[in-house]
C-alpha positions as CSV (number, residue, x, y, z in Angstrom):
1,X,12.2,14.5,-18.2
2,X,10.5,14.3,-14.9
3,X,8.7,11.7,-13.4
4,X,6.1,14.2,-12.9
5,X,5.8,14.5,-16.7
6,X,5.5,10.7,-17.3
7,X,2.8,10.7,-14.3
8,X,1.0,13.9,-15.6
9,X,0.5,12.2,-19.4
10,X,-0.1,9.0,-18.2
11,X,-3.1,9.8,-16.4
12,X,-4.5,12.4,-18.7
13,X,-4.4,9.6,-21.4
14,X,-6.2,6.9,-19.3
15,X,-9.0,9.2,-18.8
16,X,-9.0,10.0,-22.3
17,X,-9.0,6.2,-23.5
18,X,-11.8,6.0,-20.9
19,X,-11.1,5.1,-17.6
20,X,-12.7,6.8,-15.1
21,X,-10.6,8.5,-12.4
22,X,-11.8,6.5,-9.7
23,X,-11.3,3.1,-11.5
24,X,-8.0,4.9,-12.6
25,X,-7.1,5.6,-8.1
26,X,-8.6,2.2,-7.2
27,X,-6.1,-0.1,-9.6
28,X,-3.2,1.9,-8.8
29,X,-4.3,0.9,-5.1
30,X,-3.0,4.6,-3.5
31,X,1.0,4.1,-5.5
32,X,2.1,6.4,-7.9
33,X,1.6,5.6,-11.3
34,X,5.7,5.8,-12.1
35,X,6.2,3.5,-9.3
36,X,3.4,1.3,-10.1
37,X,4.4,0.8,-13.8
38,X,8.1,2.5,-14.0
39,X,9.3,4.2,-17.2
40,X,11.9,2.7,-19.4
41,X,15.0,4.4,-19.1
42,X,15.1,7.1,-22.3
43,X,11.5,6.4,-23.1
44,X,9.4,8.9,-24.9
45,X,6.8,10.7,-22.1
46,X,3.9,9.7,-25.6
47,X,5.2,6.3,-25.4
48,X,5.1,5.3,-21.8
49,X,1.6,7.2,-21.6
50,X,0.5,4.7,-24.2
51,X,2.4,1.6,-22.5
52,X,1.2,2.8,-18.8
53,X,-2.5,3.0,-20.4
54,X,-2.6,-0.3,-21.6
55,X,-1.1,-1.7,-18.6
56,X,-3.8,-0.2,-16.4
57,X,-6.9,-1.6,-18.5
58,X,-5.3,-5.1,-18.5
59,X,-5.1,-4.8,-14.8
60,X,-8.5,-3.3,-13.8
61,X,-9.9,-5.7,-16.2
62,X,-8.1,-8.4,-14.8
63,X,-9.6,-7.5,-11.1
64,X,-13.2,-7.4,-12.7
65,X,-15.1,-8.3,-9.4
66,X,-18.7,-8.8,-11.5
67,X,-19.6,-12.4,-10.2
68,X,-22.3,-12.4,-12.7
69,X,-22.8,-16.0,-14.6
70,X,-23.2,-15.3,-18.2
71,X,-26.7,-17.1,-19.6
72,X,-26.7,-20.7,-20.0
């Protein structure tokens, strides 16, 4: 396969799970998605776009900036 394919799925899936394309660009901060989260070597394009996914949402939740207290 081609990184291209692994790229082209990963995306389309984290827009589908629902991250927008912006939040999508601004945690990937301008890398590629195969170099920011590389495929295994032999892995399924379905399986990496699920394993890229879930590594993006833990990281753009991670980088939450909301400095909102929560009520007392």
């Amino acid at each position: 396969m081609f990184r291209e394919d692994y790229e082209t799925q990963a995306i389309q899936e984290a827009v589908e799970s629902g991250m927008a394309h912006r939040e999508l660009m601004e945690t990937l901060g301008g890398l590629r998605i195969s170099d920011f989260i590389p495929p295994h070597a032999g892995e399924p394009v379905a399986d990496y776009a699920a394993r890229a996914t879930g590594e993006l949402m833990v990281r753009y939740l991670a980088q939450d900036k909301d400095d909102t207290v929560p009520p007392v």
